[in-house]
N, CA, C and O of each residue as an XYZ file, in Angstrom:
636
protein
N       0.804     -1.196      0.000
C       0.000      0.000      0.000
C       0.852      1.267      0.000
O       0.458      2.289     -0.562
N       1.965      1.197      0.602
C       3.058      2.412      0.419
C       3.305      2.811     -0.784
O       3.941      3.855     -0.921
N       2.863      2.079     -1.933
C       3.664      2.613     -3.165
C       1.828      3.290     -4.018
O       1.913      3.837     -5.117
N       1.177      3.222     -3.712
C      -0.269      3.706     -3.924
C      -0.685      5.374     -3.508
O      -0.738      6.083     -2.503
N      -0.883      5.449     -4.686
C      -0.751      7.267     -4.524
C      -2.605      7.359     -3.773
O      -2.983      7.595     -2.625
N      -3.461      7.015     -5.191
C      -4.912      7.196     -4.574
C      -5.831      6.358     -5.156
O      -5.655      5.871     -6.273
N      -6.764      6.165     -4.501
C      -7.626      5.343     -5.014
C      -9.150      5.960     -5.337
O      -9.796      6.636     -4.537
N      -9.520      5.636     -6.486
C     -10.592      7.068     -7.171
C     -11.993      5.884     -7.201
O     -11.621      5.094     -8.068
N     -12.494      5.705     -7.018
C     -14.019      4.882     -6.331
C     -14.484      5.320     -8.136
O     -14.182      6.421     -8.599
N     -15.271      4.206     -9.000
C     -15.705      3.991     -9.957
C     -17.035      3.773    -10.096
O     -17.421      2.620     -9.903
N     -17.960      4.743    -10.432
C     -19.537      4.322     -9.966
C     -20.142      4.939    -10.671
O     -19.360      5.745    -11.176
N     -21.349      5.115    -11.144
C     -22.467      4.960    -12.107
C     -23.132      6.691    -11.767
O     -24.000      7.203    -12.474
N     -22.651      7.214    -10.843
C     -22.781      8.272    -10.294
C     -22.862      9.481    -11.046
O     -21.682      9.716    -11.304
N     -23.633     10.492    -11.609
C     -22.918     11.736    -12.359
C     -21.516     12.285    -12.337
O     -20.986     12.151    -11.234
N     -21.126     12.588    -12.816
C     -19.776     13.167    -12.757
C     -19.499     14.431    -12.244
O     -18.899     14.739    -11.214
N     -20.339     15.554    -13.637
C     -20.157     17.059    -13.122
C     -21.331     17.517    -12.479
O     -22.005     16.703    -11.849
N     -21.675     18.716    -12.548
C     -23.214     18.944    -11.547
C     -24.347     19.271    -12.132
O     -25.193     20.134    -11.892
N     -24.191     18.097    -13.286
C     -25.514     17.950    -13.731
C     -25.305     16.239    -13.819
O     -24.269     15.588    -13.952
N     -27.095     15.687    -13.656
C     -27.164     14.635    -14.163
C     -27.050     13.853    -15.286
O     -27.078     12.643    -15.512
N     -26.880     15.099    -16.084
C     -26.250     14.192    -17.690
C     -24.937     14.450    -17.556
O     -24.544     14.565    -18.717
N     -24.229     14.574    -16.996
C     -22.467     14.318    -17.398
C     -22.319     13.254    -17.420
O     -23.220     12.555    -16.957
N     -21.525     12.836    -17.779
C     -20.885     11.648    -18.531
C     -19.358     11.540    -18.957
O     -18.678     12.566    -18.952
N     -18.826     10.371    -19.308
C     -17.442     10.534    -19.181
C     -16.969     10.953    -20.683
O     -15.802     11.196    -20.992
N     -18.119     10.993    -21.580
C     -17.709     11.576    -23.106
C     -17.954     12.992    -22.911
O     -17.423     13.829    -23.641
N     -18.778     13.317    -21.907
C     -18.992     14.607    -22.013
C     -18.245     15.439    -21.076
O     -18.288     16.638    -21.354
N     -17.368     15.029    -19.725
C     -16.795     15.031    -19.045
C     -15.243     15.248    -19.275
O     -14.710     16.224    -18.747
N     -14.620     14.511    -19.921
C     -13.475     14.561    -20.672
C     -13.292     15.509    -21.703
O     -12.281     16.202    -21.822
N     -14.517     15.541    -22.631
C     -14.609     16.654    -23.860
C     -14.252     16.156    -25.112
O     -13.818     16.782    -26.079
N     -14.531     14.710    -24.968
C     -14.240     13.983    -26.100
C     -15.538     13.891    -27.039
O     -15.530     13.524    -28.214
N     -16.676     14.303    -26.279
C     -18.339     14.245    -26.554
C     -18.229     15.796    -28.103
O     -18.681     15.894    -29.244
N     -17.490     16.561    -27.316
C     -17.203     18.225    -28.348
C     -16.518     17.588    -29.394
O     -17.019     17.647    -30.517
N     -15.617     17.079    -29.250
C     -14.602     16.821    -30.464
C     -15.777     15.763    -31.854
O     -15.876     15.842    -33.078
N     -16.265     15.118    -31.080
C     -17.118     13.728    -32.208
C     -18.153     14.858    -32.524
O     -18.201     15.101    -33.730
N     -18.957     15.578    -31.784
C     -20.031     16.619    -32.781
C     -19.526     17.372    -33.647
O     -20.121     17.559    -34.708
N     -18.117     18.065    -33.333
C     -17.665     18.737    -34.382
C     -16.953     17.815    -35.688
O     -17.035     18.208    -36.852
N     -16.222     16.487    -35.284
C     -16.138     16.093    -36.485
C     -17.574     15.392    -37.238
O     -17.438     15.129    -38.433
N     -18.836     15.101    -36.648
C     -20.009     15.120    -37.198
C     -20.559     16.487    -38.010
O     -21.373     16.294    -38.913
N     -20.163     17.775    -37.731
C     -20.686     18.698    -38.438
C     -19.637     19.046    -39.373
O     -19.693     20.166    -39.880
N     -18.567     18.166    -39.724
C     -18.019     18.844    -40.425
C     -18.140     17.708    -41.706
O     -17.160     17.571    -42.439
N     -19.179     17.030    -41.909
C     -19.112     16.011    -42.879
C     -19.446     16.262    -43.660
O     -19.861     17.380    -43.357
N     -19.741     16.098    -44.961
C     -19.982     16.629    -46.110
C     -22.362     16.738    -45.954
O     -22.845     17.863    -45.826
N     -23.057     15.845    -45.988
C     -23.922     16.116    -45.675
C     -24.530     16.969    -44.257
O     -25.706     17.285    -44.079
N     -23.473     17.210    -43.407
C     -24.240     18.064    -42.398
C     -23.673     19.102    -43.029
O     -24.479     19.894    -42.542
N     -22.885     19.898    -43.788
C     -22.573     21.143    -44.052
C     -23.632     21.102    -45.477
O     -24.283     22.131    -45.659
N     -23.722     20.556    -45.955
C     -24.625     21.211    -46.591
C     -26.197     21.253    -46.864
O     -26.905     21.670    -47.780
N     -26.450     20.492    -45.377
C     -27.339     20.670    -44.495
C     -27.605     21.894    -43.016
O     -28.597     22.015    -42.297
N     -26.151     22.718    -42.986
C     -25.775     23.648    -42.603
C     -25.905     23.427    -40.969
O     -26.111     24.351    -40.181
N     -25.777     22.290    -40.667
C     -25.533     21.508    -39.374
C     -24.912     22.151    -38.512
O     -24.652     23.073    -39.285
N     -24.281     22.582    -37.247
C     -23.329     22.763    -36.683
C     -23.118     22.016    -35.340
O     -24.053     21.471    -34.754
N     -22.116     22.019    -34.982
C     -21.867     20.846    -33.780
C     -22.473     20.490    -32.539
O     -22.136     19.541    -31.831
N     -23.636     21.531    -32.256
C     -24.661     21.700    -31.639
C     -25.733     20.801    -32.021
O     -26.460     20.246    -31.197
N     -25.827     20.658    -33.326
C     -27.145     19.907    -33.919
C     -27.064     18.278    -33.394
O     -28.082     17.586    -33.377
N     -25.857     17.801    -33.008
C     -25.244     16.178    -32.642
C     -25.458     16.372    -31.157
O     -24.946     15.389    -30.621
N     -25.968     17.167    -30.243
C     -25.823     17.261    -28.774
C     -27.763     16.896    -28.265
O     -28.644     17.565    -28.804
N     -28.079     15.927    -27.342
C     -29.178     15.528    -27.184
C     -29.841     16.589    -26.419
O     -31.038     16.850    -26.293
N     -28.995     17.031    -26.033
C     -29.655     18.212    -24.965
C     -29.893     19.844    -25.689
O     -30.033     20.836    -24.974
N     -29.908     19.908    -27.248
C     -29.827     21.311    -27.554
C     -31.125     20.812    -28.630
O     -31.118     19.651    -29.040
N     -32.422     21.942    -29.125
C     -33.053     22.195    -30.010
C     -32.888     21.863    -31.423
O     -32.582     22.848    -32.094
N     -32.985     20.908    -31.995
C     -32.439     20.529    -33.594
C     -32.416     19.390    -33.627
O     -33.320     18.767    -34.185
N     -31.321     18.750    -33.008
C     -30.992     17.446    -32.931
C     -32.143     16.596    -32.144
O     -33.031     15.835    -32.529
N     -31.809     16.973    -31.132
C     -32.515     16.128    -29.775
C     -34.302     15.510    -30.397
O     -34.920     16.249    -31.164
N     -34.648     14.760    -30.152
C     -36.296     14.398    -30.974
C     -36.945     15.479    -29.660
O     -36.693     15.591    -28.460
N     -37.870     16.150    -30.592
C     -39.014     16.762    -30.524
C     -39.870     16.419    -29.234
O     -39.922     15.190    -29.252
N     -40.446     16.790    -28.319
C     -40.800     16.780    -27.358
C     -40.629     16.055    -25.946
O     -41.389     15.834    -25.003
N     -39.035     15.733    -26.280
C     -38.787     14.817    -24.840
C     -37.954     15.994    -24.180
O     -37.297     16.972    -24.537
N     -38.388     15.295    -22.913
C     -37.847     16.308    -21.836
C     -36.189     16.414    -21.625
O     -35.417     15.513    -21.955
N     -35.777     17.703    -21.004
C     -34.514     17.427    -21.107
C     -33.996     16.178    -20.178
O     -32.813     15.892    -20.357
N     -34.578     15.535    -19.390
C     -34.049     14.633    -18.497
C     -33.871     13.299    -19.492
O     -34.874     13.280    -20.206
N     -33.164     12.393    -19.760
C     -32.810     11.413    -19.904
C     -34.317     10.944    -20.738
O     -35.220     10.564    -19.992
N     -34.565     10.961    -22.055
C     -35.511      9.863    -22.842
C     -36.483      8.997    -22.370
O     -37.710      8.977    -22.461
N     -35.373      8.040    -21.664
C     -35.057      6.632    -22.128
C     -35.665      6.415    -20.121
O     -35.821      5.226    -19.847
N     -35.894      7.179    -19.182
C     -35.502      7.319    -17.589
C     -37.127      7.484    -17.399
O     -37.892      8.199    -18.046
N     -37.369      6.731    -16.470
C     -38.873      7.130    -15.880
C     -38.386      6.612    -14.078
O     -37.900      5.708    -13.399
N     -38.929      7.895    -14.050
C     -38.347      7.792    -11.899
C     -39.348      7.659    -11.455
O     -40.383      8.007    -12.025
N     -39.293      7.072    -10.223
C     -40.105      7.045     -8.949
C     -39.514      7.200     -7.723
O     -38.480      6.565     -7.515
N     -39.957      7.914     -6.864
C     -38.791      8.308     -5.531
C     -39.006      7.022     -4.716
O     -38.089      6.661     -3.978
N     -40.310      6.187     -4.796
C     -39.886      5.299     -3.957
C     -39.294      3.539     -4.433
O     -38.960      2.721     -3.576
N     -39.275      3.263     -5.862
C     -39.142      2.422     -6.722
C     -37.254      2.643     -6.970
O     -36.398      3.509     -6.786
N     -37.371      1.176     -7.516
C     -35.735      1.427     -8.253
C     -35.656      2.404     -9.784
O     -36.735      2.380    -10.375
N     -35.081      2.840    -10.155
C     -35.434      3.324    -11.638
C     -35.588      2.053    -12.866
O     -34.923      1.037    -13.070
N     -36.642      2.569    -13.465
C     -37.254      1.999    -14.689
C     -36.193      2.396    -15.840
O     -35.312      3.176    -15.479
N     -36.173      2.057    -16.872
C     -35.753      2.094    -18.104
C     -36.886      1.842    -19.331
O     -37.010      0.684    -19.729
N     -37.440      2.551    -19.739
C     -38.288      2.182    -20.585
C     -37.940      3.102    -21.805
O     -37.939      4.306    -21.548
N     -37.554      2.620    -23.489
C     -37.220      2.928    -24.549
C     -37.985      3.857    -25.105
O     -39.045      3.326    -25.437
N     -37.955      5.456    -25.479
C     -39.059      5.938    -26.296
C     -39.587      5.416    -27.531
O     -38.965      5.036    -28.523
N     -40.762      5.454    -27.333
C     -41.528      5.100    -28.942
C     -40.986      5.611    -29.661
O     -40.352      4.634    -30.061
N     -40.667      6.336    -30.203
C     -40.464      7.210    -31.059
C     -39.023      6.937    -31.690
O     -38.767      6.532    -32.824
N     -38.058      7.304    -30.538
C     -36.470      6.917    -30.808
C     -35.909      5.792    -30.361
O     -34.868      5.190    -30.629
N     -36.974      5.592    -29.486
C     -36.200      4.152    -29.407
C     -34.470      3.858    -28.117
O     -33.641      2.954    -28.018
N     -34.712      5.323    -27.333
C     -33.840      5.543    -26.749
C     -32.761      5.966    -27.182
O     -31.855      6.047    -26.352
N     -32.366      6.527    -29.105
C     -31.205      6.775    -29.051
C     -31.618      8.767    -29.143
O     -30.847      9.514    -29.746
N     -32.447      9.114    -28.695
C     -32.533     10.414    -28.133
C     -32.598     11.611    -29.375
O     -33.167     12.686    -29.184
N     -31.806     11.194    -30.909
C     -31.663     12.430    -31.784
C     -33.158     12.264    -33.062
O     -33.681     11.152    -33.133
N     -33.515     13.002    -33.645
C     -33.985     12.855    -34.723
C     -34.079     12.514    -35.985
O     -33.071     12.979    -36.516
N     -34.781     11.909    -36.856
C     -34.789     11.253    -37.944
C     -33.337     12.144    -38.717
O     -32.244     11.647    -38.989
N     -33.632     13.077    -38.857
C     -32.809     14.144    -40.051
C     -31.141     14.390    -39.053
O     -30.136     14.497    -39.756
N     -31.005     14.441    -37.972
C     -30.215     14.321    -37.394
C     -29.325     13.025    -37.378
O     -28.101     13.153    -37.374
N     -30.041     11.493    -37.366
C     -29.696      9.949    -37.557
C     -29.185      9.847    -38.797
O     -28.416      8.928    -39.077
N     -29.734     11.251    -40.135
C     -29.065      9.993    -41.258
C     -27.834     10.994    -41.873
O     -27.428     10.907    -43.032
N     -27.325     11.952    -40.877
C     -25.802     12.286    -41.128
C     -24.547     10.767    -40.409
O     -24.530     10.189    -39.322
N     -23.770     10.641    -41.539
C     -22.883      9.329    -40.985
C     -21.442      9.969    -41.217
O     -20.912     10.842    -41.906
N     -21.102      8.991    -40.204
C     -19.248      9.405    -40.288
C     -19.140      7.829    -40.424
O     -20.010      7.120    -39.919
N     -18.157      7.334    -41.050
C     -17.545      6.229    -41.649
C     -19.101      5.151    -41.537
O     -19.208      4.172    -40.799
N     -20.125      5.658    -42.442
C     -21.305      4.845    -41.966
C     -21.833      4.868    -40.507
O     -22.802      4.191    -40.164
N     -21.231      5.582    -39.769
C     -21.911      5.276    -38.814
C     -23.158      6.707    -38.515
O     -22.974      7.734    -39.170
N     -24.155      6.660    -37.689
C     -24.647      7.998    -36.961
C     -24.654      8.507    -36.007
O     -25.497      7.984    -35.278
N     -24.011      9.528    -35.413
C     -23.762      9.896    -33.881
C     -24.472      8.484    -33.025
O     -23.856      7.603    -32.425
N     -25.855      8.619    -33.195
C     -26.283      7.256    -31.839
C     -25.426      6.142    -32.169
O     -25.027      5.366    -31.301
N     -25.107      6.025    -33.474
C     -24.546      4.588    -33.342
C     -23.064      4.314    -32.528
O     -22.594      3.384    -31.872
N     -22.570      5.781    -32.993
C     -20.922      6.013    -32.114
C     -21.470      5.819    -30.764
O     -21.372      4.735    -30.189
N     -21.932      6.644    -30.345
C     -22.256      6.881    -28.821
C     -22.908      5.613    -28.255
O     -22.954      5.587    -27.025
N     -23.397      4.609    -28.869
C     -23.481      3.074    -28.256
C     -22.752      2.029    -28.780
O     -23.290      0.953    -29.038
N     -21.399      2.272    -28.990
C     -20.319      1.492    -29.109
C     -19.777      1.346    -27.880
O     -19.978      2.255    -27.074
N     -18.933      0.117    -27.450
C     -17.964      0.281    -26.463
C     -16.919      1.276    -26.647
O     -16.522      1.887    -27.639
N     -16.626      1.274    -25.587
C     -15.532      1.981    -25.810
C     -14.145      1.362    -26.361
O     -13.120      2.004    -26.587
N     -14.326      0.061    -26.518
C     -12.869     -0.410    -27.470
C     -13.403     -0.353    -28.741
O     -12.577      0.006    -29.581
N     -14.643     -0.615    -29.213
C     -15.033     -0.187    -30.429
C     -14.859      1.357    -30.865
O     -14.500      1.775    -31.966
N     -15.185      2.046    -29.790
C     -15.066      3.674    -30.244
C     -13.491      3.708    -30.502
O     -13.243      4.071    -31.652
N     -12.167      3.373    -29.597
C     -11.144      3.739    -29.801
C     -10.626      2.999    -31.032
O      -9.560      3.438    -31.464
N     -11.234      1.825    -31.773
C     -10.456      1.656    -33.253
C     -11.347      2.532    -33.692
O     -10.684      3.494    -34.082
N     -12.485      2.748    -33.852
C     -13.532      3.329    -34.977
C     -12.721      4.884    -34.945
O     -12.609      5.553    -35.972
N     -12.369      5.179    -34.067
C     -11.534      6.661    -34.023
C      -9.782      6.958    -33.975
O      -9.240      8.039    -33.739
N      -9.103      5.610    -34.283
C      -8.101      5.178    -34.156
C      -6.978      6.355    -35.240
O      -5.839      6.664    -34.890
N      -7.495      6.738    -36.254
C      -6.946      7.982    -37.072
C      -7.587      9.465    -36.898
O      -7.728     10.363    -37.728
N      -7.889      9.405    -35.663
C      -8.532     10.932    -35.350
C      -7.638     11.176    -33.941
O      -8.127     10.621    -32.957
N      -6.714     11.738    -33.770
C      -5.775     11.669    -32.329
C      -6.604     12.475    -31.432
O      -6.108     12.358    -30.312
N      -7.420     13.083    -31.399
C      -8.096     14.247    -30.326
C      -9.253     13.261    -29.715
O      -9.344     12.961    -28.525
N      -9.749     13.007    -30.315
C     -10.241     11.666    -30.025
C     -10.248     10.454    -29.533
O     -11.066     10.148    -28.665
N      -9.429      9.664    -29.962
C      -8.662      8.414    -29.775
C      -7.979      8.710    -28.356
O      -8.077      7.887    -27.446
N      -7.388      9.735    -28.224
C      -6.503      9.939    -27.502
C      -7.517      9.709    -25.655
O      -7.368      9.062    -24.619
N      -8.451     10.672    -26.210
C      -9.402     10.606    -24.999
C      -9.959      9.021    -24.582
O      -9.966      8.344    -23.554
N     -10.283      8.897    -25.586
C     -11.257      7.207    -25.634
C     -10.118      6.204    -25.207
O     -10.532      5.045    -25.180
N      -8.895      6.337    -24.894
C      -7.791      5.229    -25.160
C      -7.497      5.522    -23.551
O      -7.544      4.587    -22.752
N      -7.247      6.633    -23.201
C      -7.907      6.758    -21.359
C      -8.759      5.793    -21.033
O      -8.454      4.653    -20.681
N     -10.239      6.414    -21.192
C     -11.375      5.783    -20.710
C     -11.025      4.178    -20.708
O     -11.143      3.535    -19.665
N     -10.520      3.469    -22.121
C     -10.273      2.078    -21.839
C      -9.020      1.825    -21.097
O      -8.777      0.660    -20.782
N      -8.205      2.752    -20.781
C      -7.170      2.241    -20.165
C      -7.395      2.080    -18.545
O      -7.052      1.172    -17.788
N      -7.974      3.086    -18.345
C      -8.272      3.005    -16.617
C      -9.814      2.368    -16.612
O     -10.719      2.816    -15.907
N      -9.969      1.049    -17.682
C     -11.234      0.126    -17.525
C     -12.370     -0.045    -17.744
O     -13.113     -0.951    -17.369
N     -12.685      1.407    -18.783
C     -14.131      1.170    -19.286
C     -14.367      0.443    -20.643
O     -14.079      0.980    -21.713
N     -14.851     -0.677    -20.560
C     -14.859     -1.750    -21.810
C     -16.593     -1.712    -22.122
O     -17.083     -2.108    -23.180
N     -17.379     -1.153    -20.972
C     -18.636     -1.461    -21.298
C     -19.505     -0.572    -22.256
O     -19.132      0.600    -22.315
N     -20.561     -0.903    -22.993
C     -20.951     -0.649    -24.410
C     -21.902      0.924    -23.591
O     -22.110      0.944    -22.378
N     -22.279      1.896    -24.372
C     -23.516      3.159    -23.706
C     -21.891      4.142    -22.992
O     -22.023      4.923    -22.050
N     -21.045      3.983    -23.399
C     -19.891      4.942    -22.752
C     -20.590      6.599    -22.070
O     -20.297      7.432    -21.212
N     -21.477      6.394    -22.933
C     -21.665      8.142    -23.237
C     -22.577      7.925    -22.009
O     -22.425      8.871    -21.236
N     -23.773      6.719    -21.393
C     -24.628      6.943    -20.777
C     -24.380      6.757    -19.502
O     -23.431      5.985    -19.369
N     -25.023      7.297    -18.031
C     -24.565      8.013    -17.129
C     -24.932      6.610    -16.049
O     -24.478      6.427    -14.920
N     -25.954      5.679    -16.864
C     -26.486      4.658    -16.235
C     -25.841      3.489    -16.148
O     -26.068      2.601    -15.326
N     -24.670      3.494    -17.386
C     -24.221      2.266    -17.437
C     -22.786      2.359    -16.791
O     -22.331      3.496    -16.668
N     -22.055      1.347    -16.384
C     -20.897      1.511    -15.640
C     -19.744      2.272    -16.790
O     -19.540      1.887    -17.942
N     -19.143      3.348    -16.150
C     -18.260      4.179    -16.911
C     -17.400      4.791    -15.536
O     -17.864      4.968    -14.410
N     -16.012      5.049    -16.006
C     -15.292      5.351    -15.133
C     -15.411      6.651    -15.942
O     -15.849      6.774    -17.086
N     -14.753      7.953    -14.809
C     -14.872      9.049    -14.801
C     -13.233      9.895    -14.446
O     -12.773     10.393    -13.418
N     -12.749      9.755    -15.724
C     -11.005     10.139    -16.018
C     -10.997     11.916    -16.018
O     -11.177     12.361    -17.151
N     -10.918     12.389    -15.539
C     -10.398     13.803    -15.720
C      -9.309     13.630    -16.775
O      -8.471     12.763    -16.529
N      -9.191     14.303    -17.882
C      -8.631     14.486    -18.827
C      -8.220     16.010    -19.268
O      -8.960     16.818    -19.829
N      -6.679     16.227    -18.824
C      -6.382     17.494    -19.162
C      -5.216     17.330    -20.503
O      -4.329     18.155    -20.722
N      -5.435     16.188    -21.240
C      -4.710     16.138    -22.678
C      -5.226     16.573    -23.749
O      -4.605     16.498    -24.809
């Protein structure tokens, strides 16, 4: 134990001081993938901007869900539910928003990759990669990286 600097507790917990942080959004690796999403040839000339890929801003996000979590139905005295929107199906963005792709893929589809899938799928993007290659290094292998529910470690990242 003498040679142990600290030990950082790994939990399902929010991160920053909101309940949607997350460790893509936390790190700032979440900014880097919207902006290389708006810079693709169909979102520019769809006049997209990196805002339009964020679930929580006007454009992107589907049409009348609340800003709290989609996919989340609470009860204060129950465990939390998970139940999928009709509509999206839980991946939170809109039709016209889903069919911009980066290497085939569409933002939801990145954002429910593991995270060893995200770090090859981003393996020639270093701003990127670089972040995601953290997250798997200090142990996050599990798939929903981006979501706040599923187990994700929470790396402060000042690279």
């Amino acid at each position: 134990m003498e040679h142990i600097d600290k030990i950082i507790n790994i939990d399902q917990s929010p991160i920053g001081r909101t309940p949607r942080s997350n460790p893509a959004t936390y790190t700032g690796v979440f900014d880097h993938i919207r902006d290389l999403f708006s810079k693709t040839k169909e979102a520019r000339v769809r006049g997209y901007k990196p805002g339009r890929f964020s679930f929580n801003v006007k454009g992107g996000a589907l049409r009348g869900l609340s800003r709290r979590r989609p996919d989340q139905d609470r009860d204060a005295l129950l465990p939390d539910v998970y139940v999928p929107c009709e509509q999206c199906h839980g991946r939170r963005y809109n039709r016209e928003t889903l069919e911009v792709r980066f290497k085939g893929k569409s933002i939801a589809d990145v954002l429910e990759m593991s995270v060893e899938e995200a770090v090859e799928f981003f393996a020639h993007i270093p701003k990127i990669h670089r972040r995601l290659q953290t997250l798997h290094d200090v142990g996050s292998t599990t798939s929903g990286w981006v979501s706040p529910r599923r187990r994700c470690p929470a790396a402060r990242l000042s690279a």
